[in-house]
N, C-alpha and C positions, 0 to 999 in steps of 0.2 A: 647205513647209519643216516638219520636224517635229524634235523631239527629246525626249528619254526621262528621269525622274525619277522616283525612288522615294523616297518620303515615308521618315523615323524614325517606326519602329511602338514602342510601350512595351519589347514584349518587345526590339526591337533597343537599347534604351538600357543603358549599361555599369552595373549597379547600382551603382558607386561614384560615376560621374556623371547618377545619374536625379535632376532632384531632386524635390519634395516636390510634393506636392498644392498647399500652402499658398506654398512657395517661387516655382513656378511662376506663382501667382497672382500677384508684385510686381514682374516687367518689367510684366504688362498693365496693372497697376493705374500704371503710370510711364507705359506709352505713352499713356493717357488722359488723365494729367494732364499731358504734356508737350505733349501735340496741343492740349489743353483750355485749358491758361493760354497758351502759346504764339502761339493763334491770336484766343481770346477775350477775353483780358487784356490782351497785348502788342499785339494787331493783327500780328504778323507772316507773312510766308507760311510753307505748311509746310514749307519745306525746314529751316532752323533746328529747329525742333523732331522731324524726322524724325531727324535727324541725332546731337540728344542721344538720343533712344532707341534708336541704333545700336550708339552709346557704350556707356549704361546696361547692353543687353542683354552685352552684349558683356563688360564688366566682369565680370557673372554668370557669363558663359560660363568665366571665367578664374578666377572663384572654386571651379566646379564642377569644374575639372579639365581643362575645354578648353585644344589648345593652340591658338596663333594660326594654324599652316595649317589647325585643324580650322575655326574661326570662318571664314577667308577661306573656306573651301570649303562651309559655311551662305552666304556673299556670292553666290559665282558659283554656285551651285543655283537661288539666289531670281533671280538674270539669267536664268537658263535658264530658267525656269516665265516671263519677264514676256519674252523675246526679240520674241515674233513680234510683241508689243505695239508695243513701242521701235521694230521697224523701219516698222510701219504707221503711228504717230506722225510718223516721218520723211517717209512716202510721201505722208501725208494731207496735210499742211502743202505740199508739194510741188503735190498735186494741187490743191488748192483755188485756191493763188495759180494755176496754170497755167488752172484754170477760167475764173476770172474772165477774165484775158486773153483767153484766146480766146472769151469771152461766150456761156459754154455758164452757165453761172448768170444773169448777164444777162436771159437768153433766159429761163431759167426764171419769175425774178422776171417777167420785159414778159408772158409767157403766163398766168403764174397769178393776176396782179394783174387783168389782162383778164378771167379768167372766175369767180372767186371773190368771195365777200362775206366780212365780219368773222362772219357770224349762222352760214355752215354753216364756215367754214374753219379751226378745231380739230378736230372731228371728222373732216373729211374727210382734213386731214393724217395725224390720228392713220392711218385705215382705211388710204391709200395706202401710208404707211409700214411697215405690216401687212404688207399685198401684198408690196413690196418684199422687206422681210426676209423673209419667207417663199417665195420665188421667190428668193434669192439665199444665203440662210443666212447673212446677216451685218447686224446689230445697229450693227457700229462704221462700217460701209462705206454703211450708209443710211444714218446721221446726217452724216456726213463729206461727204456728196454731195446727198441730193436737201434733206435737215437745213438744209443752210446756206440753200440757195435759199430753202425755207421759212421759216426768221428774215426774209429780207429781202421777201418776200411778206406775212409777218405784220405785219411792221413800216408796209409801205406800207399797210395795210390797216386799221392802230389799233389792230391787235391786240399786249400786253405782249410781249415775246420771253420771256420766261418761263414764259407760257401756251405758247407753239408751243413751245419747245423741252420741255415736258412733255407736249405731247400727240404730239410726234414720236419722244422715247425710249418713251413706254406704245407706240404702235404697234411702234414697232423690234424692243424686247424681247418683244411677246407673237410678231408672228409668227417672231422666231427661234427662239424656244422649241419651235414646231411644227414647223421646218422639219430636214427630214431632209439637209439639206447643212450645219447649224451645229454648228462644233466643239465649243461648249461639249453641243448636244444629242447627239453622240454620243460625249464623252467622259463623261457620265454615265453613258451606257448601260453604255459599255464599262468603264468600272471596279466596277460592279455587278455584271458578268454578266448584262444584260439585255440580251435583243432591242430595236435601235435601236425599231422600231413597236410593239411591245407598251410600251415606256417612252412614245413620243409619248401613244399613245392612253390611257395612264393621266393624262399630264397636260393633256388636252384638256378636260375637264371644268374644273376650276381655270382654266386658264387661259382658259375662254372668257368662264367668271362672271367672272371680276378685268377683264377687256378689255372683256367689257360695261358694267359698272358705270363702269368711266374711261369709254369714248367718251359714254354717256349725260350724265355729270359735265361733258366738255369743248362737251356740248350746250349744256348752261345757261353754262356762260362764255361760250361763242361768242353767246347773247343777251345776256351783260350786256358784252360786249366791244364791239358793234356800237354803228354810230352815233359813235364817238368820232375818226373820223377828220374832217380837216378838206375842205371842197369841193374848193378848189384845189390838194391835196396830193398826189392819184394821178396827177391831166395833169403836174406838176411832176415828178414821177419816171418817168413813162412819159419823156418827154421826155428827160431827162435821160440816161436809158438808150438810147435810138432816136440818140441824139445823139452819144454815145461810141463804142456799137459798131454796128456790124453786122451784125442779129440775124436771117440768114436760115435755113432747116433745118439748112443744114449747120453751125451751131454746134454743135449735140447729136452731133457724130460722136461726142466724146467717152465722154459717156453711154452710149451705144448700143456701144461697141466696150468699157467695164469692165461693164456689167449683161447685155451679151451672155454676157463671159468667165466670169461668174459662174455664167450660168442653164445654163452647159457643164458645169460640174462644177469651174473651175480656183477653187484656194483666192483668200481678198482680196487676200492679196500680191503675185503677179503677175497679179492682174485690177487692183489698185490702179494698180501701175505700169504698166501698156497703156493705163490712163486719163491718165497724166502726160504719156505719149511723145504720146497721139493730143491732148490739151489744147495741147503745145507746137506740133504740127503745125498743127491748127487755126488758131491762135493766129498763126503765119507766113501760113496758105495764104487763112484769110476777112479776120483783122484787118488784115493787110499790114507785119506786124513782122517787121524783120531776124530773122535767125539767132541772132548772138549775143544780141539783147536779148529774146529769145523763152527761151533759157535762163536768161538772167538773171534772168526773171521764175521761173522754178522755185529758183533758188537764194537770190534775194534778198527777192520778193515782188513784189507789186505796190501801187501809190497811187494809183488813179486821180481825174482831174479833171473830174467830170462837170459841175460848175457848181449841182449838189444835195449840201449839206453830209452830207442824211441816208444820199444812198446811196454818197457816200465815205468814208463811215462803216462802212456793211453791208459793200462791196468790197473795204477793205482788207487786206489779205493778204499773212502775211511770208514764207511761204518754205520752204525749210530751213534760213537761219537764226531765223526765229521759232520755231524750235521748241525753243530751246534749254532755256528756263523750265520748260517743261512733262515734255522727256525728263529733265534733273533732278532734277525730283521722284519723277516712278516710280522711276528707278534709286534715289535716297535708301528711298521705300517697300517696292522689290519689296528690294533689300539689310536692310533691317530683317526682314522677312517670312523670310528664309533663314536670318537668325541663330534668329531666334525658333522656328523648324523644329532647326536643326543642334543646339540646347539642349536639344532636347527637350523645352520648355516648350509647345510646341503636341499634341504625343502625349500629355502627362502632362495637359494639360485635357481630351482628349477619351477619355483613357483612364477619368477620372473621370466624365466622364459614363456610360458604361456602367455604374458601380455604381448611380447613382441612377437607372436606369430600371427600371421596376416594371412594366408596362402598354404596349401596342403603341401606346397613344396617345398617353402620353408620350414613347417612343420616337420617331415618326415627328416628332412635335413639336420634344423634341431635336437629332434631324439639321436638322431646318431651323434652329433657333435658333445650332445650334455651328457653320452654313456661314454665317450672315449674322455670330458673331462672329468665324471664320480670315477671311472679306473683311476684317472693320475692323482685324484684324493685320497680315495679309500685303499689303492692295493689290492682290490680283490672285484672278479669280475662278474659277482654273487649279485653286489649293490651295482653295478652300470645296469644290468639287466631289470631289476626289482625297483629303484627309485624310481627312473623316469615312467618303468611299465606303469607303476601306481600312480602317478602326479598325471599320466598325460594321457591316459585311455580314453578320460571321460572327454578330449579335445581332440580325439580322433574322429569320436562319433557323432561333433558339429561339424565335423567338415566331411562327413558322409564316407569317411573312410572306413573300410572292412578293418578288423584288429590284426590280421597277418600281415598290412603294412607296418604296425609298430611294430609287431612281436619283426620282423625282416629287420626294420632301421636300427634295433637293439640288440639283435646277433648279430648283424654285419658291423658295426663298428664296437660294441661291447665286448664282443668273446675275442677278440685275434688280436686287439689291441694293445691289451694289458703287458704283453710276452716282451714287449717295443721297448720297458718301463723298466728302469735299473732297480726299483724302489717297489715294485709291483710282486706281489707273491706268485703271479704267472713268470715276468723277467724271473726274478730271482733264482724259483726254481730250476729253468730252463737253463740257463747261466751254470748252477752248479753242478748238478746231473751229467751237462756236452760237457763243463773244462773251459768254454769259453764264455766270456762275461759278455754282459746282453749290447751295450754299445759296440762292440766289434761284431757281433752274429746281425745286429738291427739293417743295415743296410741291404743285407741280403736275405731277409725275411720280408722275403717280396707281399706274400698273401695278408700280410697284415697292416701295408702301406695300400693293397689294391684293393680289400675288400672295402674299406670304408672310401674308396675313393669311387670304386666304380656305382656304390652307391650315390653316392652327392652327381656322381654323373649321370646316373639313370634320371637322379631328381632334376638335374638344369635339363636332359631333353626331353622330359618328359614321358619318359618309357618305364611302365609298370606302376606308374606314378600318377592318377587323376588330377587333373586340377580342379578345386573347388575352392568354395571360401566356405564360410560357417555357417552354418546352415539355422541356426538358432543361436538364441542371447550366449552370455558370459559362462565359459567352461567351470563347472565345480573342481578347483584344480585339488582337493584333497583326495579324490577317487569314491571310488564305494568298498574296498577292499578291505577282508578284515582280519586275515593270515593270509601269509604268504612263505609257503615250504618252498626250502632249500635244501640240498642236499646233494653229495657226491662233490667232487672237483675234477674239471677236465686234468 
């Protein structure tokens, strides 16, 4: 499924409604404080507080001259950039509860609990996860699938779900970053102007030091994690498991029929859903569940009663309707995110950045710092990628810069970022899918504090990073760009 958006460049804003450098500065300075007291103060979820900064913005927009179809039509641009999100949202919640039922998860947890220890099993999660997303090109389709098994693997094992769901997002995001079937990796390319492989191979470096350094880090947890499980508490869940379902090969048809569809070339959306139809299948043909209650478990979830609290806990699973909380919130996010675009408050920040860049190292610095701040505005890792690529290309090629340095500085800090973000339809997701909310998994989601760091570090010593200055007059900071496809979600 794809569909096409063209970002507000400066030059496209009406000078009677651009507003100010400084103007533009006090929606973001409101969305931080309404996210900030909102959630830190109040204890409230974010939907409240997304929602006054929809207002806020919004207000603005009607001060500067916006009329309300202009604002509604910022609304449905930010749907459109967060679509394929919301319906994978849908599909994931769908697929999970239908997992469990047919004890294609099950099977995961009884197999990995059987051969793994707490001492190697973060790093190895991390590395598999690797694999995966790199053989499949999707980040949100390996968390959502082999992710979940993993929490309840780590969990029987003593190991925090915290640690595993941060060593299964480092893994997810590094190998999709390399993988030449991720949308977010060829929608850099492609809005640069850079060859898909000549952009991989620029960010191969980066991203092997940031992945190294996590898996090494998830070493030493994985020592001080170990030992902490109790004797009697892995035969209590093996049991448990062996007892409910019936955990023979063919559970995994599932699996094997969406990471098939994937390693084909077909996008996560209809590889997600060939995981649902073959999960409800199963679900009927090994479990021995009716028809109707075989779909009921897709649309309402599942509760199972193994006679073990901890792993009716890990299996629970609601549905399509549990997902309601969560597609909420992005729609509130990804709608904020589109006014804040249709205002032109997001061109008018990055248009400023262009003036303060002096040096290709602040430059390349910049692009990463302005894609990790459109994440914490819009929610969606569609616009970190597409804003700056358009506003800053043409200021690449005064300072004699190749385009697979931008298209590097806007994957390495735009894609792994977002997951950081309680408010971000990457956070959110992540958060609901493990069980564990994104402020407790973030510290331990190493690949996404290292990727943007070892970039800003490449740029202070100078490695992989030319220095130059501008090689010609004043950058046309609106681009030359005149669509710009989007499509898929990690």
């Amino acid at each position: 499924m794809a569909s096409s958006f063209t970002p507000t460049t400066y030059e496209d804003l009406p000078t009677d409604r651009r507003p100010s450098f400084r103007i533009a500065l006090v929606p973001v300075l409101a969305v931080v404080a309404f996210l900030g007291v909102g959630s830190a103060v109040l204890g409230l979820d974010p939907h409240a507080p997304l929602l006054w900064s929809v207002v806020f913005v919004a207000a603005l927009g009607r001060w500067l001259g916006y009329e309300w179809e202009d604002l509604f039509e910022g609304v449905s641009n930010g749907l459109l950039m967060g679509i394929q999100a919301i319906l994978i949202l849908f599909t994931i919640y769908a697929l999970i509860a239908t997992w469990v039922a047919s004890g294609t998860i099950p099977g995961l947890m009884y197999y990995g609990l059987s051969v793994l220890t707490p001492t190697v099993f973060l790093p190895v999660a991390a590395l598999l996860a690797a694999v995966v997303a790199f053989s499949i090109g999707s980040s949100w389709t390996t968390v959502g699938t082999l992710g979940v098994a993993f929490v309840g693997i780590g969990a029987g094992l003593g190991v925090p779900a915290p640690m595993t769901v941060g060593a299964v997002l480092s893994g997810a995001y590094a190998g999709d970053k390399q993988s030449p079937l991720s949308d977010t990796t060829n929608l850099a390319a492609g809005v640069t102007n850079t060859d898909l492989y000549t952009h991989i191979r620029r960010m191969r470096f980066g991203t092997l030091v940031a992945f190294g350094i996590a898996t090494v880090a998830f070493g030493i947890l994985g020592l001080q994690a170990a030992g902490t499980i109790p004797a009697d508490r892995l035969a209590e869940i093996l049991e448990a498991l062996t007892g409910t379902y019936d955990l023979s090969p063919l559970v995994f048809l599932p699996l094997a029929v969406t990471f098939g569809l994937a390693l084909r070339g077909y996008p996560a959306l209809p590889s997600l859903v060939a995981g649902v139809f073959a999960g409800v299948a199963t679900t009927i043909a090994v479990q021995g569940t009716g028809f109707v209650a075989a779909w009921d478990v897709f649309l309402y979830g599942t509760a199972p009663e193994t006679g073990s609290t901890l792993v009716n806990d890990l299996l629970a699973a609601g549905g399509i309707t549990g997902s309601a909380w969560t597609i909420s919130v992005v729609v509130a996010a990804l709608s904020l995110g589109g006014v804040l675009e249709r205002t032109g408050v997001l061109a008018v920040l990055a248009h400023g950045l262009t003036g303060a860049v002096r040096s290709s190292g602040s430059l390349v610095a910049g692009t990463g710092l302005s894609a990790i701040a459109i994440n914490a505005l819009t929610a969606q890792q569609y616009m970190s990628i597409v804003l700056p690529g358009v506003t800053l290309r043409n200021l690449y090629a005064e300072f004699d810069l190749d385009s697979d340095q931008l298209s590097r500085a806007l994957e390495a800090a735009g894609t792994p970022t977002g997951a950081l973000l309680p408010w971000h339809a990457g956070g959110v997701y992540m958060a609901t899918v493990t069980g564990v909310p994104t402020l407790e998994y973030a510290p331990f989601y190493l690949f996404g504090f290292l990727s943007p760091l070892v970039l800003f570090a490449m740029v202070l010593g100078g490695i992989d990073v030319p220095r130059t200055t501008r090689a010609s007059g004043p950058a046309d900071p609106a681009g030359t760009a005149t669509s710009t496809p989007v499509s898929g979600d990690d």
